[in-house]
Every structure is written in C-alpha cells, then in structure tokens.
LOVODREN-178998 format. One record per residue: x, y, z of N, C-alpha, C in turn; residue number from 1. Coordinates in nm, 4 decimals. Layout:
REM LOVODREN-178998
       n.u       n.v       n.w      ca.u      ca.v      ca.w       c.u       c.v       c.w  torza
         X         Y         Z         X         Y         Z         X         Y         Z    NUM
...
//
This chain:
REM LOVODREN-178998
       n.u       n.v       n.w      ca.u      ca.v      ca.w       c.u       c.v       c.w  torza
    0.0849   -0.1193    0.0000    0.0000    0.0000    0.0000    0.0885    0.1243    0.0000      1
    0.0518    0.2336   -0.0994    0.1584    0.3500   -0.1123    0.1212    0.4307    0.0253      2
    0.2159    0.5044    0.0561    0.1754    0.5883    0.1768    0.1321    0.7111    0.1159      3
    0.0478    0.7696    0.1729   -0.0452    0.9008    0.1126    0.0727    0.9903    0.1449      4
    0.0621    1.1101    0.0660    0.1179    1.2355    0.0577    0.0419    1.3423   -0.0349      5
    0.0893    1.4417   -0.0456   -0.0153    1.5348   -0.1116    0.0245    1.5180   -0.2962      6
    0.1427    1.4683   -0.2864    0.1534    1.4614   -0.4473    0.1151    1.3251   -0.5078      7
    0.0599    1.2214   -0.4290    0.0033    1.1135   -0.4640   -0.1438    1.1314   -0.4694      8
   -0.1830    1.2128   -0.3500   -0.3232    1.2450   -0.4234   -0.3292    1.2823   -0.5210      9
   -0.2636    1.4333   -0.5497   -0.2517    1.4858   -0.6790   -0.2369    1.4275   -0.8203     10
   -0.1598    1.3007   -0.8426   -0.1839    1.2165   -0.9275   -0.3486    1.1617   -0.9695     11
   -0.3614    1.1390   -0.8295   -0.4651    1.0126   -0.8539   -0.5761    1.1383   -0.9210     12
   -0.6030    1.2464   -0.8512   -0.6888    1.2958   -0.9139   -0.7059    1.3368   -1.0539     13
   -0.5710    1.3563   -1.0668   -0.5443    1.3973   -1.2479   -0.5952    1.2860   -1.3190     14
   -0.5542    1.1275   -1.2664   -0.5424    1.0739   -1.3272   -0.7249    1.0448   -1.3792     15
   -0.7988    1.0296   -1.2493   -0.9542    1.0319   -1.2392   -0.9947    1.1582   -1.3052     16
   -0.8972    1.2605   -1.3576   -0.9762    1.3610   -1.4330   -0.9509    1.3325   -1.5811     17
   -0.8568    1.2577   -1.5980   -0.7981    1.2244   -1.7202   -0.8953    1.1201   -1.7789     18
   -0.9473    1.0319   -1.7062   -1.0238    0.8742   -1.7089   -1.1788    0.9850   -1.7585     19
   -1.2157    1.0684   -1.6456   -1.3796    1.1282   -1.6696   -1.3739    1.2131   -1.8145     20
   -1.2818    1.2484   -1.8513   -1.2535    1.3340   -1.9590   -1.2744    1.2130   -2.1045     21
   -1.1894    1.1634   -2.0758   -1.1719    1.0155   -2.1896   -1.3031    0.9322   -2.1925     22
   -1.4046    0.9529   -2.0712   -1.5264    0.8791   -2.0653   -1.6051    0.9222   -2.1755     23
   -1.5954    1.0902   -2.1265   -1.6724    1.2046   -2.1973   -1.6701    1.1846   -2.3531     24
   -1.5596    1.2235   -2.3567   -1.4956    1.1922   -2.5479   -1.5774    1.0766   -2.5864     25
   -1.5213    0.9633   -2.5337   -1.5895    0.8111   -2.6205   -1.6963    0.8226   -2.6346     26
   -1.8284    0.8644   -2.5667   -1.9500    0.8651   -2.5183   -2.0308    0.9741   -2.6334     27
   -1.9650    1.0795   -2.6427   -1.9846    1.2263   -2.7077   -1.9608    1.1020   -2.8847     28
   -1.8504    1.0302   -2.9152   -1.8319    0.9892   -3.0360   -1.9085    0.9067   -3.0737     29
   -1.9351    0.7960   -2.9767   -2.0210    0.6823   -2.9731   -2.1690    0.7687   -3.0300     30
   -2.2169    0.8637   -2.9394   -2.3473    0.9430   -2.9585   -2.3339    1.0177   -3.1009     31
   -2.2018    1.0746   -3.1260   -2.2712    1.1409   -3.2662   -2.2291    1.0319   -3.3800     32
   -2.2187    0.9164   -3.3889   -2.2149    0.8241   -3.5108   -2.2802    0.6977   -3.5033     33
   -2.4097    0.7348   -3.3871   -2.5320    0.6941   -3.3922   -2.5257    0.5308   -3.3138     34
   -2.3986    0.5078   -3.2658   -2.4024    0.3984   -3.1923   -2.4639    0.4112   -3.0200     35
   -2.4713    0.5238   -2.9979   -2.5706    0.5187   -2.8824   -2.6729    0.6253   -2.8527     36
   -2.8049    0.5797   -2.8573   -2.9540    0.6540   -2.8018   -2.9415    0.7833   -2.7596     37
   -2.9945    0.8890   -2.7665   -3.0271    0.9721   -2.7004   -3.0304    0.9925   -2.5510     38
   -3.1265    0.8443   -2.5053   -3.1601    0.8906   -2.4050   -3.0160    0.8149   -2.2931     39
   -2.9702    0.6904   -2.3108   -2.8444    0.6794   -2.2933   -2.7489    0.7734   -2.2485     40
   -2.7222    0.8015   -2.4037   -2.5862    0.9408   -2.3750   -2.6479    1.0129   -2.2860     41
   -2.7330    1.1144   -2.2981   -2.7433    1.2022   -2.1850   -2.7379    1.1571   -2.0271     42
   -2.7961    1.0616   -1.9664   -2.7238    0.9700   -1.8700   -2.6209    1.0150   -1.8542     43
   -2.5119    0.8892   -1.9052   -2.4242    0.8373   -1.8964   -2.3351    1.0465   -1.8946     44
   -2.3351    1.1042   -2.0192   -2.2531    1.1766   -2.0169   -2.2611    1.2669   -1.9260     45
   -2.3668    1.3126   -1.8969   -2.4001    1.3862   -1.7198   -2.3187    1.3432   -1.6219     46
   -2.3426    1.2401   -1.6308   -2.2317    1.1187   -1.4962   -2.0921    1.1677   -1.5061     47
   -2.0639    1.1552   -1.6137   -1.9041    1.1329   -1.6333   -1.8554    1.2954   -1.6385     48
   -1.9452    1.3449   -1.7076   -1.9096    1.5634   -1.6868   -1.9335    1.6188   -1.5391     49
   -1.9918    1.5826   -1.4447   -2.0148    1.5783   -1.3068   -1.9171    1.5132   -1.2582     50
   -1.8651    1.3906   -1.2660   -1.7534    1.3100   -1.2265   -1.5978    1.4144   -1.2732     51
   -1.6055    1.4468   -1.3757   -1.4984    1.5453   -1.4147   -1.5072    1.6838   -1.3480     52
   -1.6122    1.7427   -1.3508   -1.6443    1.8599   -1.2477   -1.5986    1.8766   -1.1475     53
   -1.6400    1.7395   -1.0359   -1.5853    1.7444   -0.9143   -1.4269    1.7041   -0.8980     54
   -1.3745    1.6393   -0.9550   -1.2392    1.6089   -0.9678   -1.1820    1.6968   -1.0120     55
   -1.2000    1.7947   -1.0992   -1.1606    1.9286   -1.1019   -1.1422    2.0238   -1.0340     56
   -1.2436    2.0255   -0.9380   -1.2284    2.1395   -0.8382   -1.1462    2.0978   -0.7522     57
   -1.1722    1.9126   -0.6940   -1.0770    1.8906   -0.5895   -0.9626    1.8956   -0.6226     58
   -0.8853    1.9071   -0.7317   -0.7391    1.9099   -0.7852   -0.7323    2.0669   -0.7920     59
   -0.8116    2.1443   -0.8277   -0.7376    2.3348   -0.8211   -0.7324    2.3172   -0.6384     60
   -0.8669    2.2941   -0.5689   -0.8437    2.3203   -0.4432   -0.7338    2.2719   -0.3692     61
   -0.6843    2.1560   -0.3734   -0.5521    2.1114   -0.3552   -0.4420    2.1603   -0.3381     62
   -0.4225    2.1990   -0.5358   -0.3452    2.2897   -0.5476   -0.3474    2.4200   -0.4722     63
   -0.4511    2.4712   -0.4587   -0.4207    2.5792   -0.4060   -0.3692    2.5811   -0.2391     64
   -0.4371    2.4688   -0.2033   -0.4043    2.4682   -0.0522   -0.2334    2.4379   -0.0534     65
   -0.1857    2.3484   -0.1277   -0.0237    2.3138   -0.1655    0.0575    2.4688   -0.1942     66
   -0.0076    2.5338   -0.2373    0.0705    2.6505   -0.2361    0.0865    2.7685   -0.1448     67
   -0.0166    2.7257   -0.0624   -0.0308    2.8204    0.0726    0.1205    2.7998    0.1562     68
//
C-alpha cells in the first residue's frame, strides 16, 4: 500500500480527471455516429461531466491549498 502524501493524491486525481474526460470523449463519439440513443448518452454523459467537475475542483483546491 503506497503511503499518502499530497503529491500522490494529486496524481490520482489527475489521473480520475484524465479517465472522466476520456469517458466524456468516447461517449460524445459513440453518440454522434449513432451507436448510442439519445436517451443513454445524456445519462451516462451527465455522470461522467459531473464526475470530471468534481475532480476538477478537488485538484485546483488542492493545489491551491499546496501553495499556501
């Protein structure tokens, strides 16, 4: 088990912002070349732009607290 520190969070969150971002994309491509529903995508891509949202903020807030 890694031992926590503030720049291992910092990874992980990038990395979970990197993953919600890449969700987004596939989902957005899948939807406009008709391989998935309407009502689907909107779901799913809400989820994953909310999932990116919050992982966003917790990585500036971070940061910002790291620079205090």
């Amino acid at each position: 088990l890694e031992k926590w520190s503030p720049q291992s969070a910092l990874g992980q969150l990038q990395a979970n912002l990197n993953a919600s971002e890449a969700e987004s994309e596939a989902q957005m491509e899948q939807f406009l070349s008709q391989d998935l529903p309407l009502d689907a995508f909107l779901e799913s891509f809400c989820l994953s732009r909310t999932r990116s949202h919050i992982c966003r903020t917790q990585l500036e807030k971070l940061q910002e607290l790291l620079q205090k």
